[in-house]
C-alpha positions as CSV (number, residue, x, y, z in Angstrom):
1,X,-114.2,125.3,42.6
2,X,-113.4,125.1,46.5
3,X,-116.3,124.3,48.9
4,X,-116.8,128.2,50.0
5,X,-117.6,128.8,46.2
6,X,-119.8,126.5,45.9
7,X,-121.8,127.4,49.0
8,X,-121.7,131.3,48.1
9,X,-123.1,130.0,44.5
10,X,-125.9,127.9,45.7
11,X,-126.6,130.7,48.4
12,X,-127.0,133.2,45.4
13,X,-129.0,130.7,43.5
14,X,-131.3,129.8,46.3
15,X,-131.9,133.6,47.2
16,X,-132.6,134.5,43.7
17,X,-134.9,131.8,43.9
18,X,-136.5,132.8,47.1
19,X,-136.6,136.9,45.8
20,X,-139.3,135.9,43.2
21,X,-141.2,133.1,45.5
22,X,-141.6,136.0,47.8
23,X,-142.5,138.7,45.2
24,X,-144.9,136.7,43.3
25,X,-147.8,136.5,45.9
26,X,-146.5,140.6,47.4
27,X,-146.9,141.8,44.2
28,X,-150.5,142.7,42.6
29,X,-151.7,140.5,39.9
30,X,-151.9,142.1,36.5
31,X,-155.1,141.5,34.4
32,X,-154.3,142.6,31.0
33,X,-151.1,142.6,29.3
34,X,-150.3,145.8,27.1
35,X,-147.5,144.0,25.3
36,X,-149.1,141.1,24.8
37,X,-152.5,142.2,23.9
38,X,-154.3,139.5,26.4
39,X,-155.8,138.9,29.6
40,X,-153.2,137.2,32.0
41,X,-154.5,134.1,34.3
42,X,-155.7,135.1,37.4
43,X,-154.9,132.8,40.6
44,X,-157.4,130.0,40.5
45,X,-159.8,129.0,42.8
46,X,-158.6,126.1,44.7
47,X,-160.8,123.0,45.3
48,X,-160.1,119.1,45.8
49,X,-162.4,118.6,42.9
50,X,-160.4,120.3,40.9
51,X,-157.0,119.1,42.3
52,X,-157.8,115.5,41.6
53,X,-159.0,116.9,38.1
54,X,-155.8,118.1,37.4
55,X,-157.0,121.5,36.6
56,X,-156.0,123.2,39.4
57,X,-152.2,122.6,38.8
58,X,-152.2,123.3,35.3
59,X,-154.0,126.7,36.2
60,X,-151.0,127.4,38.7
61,X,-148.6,126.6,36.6
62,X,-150.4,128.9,34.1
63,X,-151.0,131.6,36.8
64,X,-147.0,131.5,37.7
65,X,-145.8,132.1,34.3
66,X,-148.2,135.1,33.5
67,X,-147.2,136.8,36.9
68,X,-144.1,136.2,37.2
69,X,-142.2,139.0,38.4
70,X,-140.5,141.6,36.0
71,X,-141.8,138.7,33.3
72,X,-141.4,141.4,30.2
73,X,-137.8,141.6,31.2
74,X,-136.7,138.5,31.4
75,X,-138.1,137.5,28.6
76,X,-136.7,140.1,26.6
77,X,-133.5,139.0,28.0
78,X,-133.8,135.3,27.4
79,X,-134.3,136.5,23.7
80,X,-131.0,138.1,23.9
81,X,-129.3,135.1,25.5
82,X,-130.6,132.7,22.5
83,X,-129.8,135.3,19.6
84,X,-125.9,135.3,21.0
85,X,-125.8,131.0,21.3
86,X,-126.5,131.6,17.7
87,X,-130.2,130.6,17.9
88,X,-132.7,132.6,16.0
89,X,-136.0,131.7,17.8
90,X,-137.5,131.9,20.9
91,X,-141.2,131.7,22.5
92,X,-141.9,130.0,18.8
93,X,-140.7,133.3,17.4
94,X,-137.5,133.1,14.5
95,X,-135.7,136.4,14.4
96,X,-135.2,136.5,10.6
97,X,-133.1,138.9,8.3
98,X,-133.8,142.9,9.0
99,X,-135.7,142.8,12.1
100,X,-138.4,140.3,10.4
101,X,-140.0,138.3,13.0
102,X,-142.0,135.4,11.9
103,X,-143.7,132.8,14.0
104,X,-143.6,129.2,13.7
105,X,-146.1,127.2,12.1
106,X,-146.5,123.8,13.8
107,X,-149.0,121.5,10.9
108,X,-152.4,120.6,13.0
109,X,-153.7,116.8,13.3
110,X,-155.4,116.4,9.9
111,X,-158.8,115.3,11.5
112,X,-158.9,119.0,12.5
113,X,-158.9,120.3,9.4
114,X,-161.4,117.6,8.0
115,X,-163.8,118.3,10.2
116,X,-163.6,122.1,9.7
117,X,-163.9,121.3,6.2
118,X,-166.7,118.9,6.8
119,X,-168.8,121.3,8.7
120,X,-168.4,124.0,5.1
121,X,-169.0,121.1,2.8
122,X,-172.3,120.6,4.8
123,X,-172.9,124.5,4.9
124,X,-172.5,124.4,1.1
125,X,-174.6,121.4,0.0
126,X,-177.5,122.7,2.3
127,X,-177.2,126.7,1.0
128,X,-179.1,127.8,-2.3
129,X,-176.1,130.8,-1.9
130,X,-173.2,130.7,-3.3
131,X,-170.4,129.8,-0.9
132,X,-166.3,130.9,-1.3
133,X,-163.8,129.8,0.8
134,X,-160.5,131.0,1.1
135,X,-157.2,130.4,3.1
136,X,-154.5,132.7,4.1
137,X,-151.1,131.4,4.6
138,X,-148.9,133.6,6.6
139,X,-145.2,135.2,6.3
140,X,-143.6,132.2,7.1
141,X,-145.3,130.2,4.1
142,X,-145.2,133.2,1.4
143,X,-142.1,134.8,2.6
144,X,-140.4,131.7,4.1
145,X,-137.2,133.0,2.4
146,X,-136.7,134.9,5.3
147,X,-136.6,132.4,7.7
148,X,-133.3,131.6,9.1
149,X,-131.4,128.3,7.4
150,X,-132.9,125.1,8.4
151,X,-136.2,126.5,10.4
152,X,-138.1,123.7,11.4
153,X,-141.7,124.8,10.6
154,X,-144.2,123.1,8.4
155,X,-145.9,123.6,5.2
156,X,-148.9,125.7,5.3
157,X,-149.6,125.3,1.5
158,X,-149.8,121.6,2.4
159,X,-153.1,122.8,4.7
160,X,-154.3,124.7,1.9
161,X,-154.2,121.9,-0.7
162,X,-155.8,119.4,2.0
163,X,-158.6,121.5,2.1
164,X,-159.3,122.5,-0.9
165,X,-159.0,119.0,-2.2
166,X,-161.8,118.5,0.2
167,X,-163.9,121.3,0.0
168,X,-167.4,121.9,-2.3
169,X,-167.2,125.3,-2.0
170,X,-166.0,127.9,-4.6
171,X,-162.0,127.7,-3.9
172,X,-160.5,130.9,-3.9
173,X,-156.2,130.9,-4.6
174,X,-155.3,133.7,-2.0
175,X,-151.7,131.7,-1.6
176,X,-150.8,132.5,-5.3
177,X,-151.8,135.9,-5.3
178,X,-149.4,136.9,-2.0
179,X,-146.8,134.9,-3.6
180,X,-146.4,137.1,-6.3
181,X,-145.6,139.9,-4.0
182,X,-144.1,138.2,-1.9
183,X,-140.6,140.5,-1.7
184,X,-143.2,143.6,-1.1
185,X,-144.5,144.7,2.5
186,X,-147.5,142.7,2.6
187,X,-146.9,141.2,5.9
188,X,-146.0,143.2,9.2
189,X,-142.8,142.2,10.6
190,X,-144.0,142.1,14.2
191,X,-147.3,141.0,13.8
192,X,-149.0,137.8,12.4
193,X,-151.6,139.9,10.3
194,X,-151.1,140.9,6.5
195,X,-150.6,145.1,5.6
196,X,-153.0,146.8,4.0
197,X,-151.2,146.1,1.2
198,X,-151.4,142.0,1.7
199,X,-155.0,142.5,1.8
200,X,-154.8,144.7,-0.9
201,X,-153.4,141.8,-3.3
202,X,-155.8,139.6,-1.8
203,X,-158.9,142.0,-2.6
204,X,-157.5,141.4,-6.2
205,X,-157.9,137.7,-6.4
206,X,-161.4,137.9,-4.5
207,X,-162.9,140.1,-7.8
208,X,-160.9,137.9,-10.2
209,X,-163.0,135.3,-8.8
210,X,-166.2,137.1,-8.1
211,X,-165.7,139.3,-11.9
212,X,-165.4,142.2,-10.7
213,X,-163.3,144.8,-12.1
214,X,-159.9,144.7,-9.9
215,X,-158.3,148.2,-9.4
216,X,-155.0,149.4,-9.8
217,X,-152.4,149.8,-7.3
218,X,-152.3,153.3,-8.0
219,X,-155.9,154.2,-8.1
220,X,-155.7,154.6,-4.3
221,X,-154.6,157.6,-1.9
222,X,-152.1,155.5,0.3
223,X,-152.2,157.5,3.7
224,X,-149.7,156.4,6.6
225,X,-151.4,156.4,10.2
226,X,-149.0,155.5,12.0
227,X,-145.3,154.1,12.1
228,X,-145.1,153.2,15.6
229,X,-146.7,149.7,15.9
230,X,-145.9,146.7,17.5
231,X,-148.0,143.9,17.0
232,X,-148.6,140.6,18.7
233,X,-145.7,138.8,17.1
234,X,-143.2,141.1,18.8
235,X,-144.9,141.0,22.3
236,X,-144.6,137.3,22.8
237,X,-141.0,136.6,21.2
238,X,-138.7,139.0,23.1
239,X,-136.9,140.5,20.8
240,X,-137.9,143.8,22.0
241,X,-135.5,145.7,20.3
242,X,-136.6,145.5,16.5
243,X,-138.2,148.7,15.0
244,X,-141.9,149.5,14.9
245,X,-144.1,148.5,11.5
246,X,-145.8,151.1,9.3
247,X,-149.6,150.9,9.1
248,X,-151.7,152.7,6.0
249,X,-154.9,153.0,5.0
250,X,-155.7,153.1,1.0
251,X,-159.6,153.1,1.2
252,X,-160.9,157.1,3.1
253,X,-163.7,157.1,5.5
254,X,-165.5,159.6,3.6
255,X,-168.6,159.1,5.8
256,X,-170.7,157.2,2.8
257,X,-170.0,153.9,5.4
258,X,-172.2,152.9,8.1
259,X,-170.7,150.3,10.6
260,X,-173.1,148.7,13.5
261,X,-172.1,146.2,16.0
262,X,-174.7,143.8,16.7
263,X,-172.5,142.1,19.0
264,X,-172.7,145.3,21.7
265,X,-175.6,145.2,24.3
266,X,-177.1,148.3,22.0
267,X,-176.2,148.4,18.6
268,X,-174.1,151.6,17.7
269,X,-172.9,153.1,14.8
270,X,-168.9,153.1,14.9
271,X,-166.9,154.4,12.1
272,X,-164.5,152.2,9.8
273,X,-161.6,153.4,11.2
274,X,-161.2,153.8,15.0
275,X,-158.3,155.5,15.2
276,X,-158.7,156.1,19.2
277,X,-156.8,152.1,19.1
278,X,-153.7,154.1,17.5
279,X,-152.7,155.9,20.6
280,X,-152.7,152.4,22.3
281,X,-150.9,148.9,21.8
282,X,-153.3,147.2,20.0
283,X,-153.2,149.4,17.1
284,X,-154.7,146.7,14.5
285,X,-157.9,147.1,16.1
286,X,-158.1,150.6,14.3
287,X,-159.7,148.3,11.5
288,X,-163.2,147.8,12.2
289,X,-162.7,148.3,16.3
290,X,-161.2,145.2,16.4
291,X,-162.9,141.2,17.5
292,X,-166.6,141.2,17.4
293,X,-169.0,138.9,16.8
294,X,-171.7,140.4,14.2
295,X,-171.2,143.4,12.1
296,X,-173.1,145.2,9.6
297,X,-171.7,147.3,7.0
298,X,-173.6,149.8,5.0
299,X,-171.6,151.1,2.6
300,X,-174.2,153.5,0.6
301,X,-172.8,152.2,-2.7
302,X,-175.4,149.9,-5.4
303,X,-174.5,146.3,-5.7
304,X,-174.9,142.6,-4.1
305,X,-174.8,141.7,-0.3
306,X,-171.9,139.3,1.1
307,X,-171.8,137.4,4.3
308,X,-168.4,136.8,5.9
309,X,-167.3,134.3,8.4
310,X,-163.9,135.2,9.1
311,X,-161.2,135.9,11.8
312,X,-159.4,139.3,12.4
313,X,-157.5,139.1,9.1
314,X,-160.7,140.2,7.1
315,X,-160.9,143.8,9.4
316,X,-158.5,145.4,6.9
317,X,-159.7,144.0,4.0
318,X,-163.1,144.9,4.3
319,X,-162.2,148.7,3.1
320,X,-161.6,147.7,0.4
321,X,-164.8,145.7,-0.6
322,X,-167.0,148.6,0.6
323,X,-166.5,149.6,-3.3
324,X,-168.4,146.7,-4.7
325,X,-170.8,145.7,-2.1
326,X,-174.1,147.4,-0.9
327,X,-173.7,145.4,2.5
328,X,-171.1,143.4,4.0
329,X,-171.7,141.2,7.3
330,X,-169.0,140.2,9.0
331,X,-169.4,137.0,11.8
332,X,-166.8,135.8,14.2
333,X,-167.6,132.4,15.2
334,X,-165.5,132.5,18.4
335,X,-168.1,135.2,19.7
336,X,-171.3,134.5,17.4
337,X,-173.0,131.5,18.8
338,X,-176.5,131.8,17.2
339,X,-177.6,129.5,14.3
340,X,-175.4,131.2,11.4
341,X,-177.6,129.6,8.7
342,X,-180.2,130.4,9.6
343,X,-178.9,134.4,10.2
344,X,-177.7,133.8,6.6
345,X,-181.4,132.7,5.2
346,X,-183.3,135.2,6.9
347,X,-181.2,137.9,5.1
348,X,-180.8,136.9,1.7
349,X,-177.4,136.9,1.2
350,X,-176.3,137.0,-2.8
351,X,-173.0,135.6,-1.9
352,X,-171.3,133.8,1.4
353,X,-167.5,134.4,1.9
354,X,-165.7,131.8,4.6
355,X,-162.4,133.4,4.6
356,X,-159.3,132.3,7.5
357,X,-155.8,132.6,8.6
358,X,-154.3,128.7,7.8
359,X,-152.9,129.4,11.5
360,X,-156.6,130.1,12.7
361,X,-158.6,127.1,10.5
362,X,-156.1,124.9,11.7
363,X,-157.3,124.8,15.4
364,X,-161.1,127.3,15.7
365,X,-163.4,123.9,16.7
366,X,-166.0,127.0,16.2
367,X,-166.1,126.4,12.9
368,X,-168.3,123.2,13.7
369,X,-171.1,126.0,14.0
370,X,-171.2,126.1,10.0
371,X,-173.3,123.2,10.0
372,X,-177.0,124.0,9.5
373,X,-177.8,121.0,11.6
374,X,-177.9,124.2,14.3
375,X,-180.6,125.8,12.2
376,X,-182.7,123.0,12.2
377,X,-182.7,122.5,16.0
378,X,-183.1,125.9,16.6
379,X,-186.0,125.5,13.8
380,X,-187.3,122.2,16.0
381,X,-186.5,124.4,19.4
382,X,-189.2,126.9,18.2
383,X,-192.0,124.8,17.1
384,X,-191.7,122.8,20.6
385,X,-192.3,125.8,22.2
């Protein structure tokens, strides 16, 4: 390469360069990211404090990457740049056989796990309820088949078996019962979350253990709402180019089901489906509205009450239970910060369901807040005052 080639390269270089150092502080900062389904960071608030902290710059550096210019594009097109060197992952994400996309499972630092485990076991021995725990292991575990040869990701059965080794609660095998179906659609290829039908399976091994009567595949109206959705899988891996997933629902809102969200500033009856989240990105939230902290659900039907402590997987599963429960409560411990045993005392509870993602048990520190060492503060709290 002669010298005027290499100057007219590094000139192109250092203008691209320049283009997007300009554009980043021209252009208005976006808040909320439709295809990612999250809030973006916002520029931070610059301070010595937090300079010599070290805050600051990781903030920036945060800030930079979520705003960067035409960021969508390029990621999309650094996807398409790794699929053609013959690598079939990107942003954690593996491309895998017929559009299946599949993240990566990285194994968490065992104390994590122990101490989530620690803070049930605690739950459990101080409960006069009946406490069942189960895990969820996700497509790459069940389905791992589809992964592309030699995928380094780790064992999320190996998670499962570490904690149920160490857990007093009632175990429940969610693992096996996916497994059997595991060539079926019970996991949406761009999204982390089981189908309907994943949860569907999973409903079946949560009667085998409770003894209730499991129902048939084909007892249920199976009713497609809609085949255009993308989930969260698909917005941060960049392979934008894969088709949509299918979403059903097998359980009717026939009106006998009363949902309240005690997490809004005024509780207000929502219905079981909202299907106003189909016509936007986020179409999972259709199930149940999407994250809250405390639900109540009145289904109308006789039988025992459950309390669940769960993340977002349990939202289309709880259609299904509405069948054999006369009340199902529903707590998110990233947004429920009250004492949880003591919520689960006052209301009598016949039976108390801890039920996670592997992915999500694996790193939620909220799940400390199982411990009833909360109620009995709040208990000591009260009398003080």
């Amino acid at each position: 390469m002669n010298r005027l080639a290499k100057i007219v390269t590094v000139a192109v270089f250092l203008g691209f360069i320049g283009l997007f150092f300009i554009l980043l502080p021209v252009l208005p900062d976006v808040e909320f990211s439709q295809q990612e389904n999250r809030y973006l960071q916002r520029l931070p608030e610059f301070s010595l404090t937090a300079l010599a902290e070290g805050s600051f710059t990781a903030d920036f550096e945060s800030y930079t990457t979520d705003q960067f210019p035409f960021r969508d594009a390029w990621t999309a097109l650094k996807a398409r740049c790794e699929l053609l060197s013959g690598k079939k992952e990107n942003n954690g994400v593996y491309y895998c056989g017929d559009g299946v996309l599949i993240t990566d499972f990285e194994a968490p630092a065992g104390e994590t796990v122990d101490g989530n485990i620690d803070a049930l076991n605690a739950w459990a021995a101080y409960s006069e309820t009946p406490i069942y725990f189960g895990l969820i292991p996700g497509a790459g575990d069940v389905q791992s088949y589809l992964l592309p040869d030699n995928a380094p990701t780790d064992s999320q059965q190996a998670v499962i078996d570490r904690a149920y080794g160490r857990s007093q609660a009632v175990n429940i095998d969610i693992a096996a019962a996916l497994r059997q179906h595991a060539d079926e659609y019970i996991f949406y290829r761009t999204d982390h979350h089981w189908t309907s039908l994943g949860a569907f399976y999973a409903y079946q091994a949560l009667c085998g253990a409770w003894g209730f009567p499991a129902p048939d595949l084909a007892s249920y109206d199976r009713q497609v709402v809609s085949d255009a959705f993308y989930g969260t899988t698909y917005s941060s891996s960049g392979f934008s180019w894969v088709r949509p997933d299918v979403m059903e629902t097998f359980v009717p809102d026939d009106g006998t089901v009363t949902l309240t969200d005690y997490g809004s500033p005024e509780p207000a009856t929502e219905p079981m489906y909202d299907t106003s989240f189909l016509q936007v990105k986020d179409k999972y939230s259709m199930f149940l509205g999407g994250n809250t902290s405390l639900l109540r659900v009145d289904t109308g039907h006789d039988g025992p009450s459950v309390l669940i402590v769960r993340d977002s997987y349990t939202d289309s599963l709880v259609p299904f239970l509405t069948a054999n429960f006369s009340r199902i409560d529903l707590v998110d411990l990233r947004y429920y910060k009250d004492s949880l045993a003591r919520y689960a005392d006052e209301n009598g509870f016949d039976m108390i369901l801890v039920l996670y993602s592997v992915s999500n048990f694996s790193t939620d520190r909220n799940l400390a807040l199982l411990r009833p060492i909360f109620f009995a503060e709040d208990t000591n709290d009260e009398s003080n005052s």
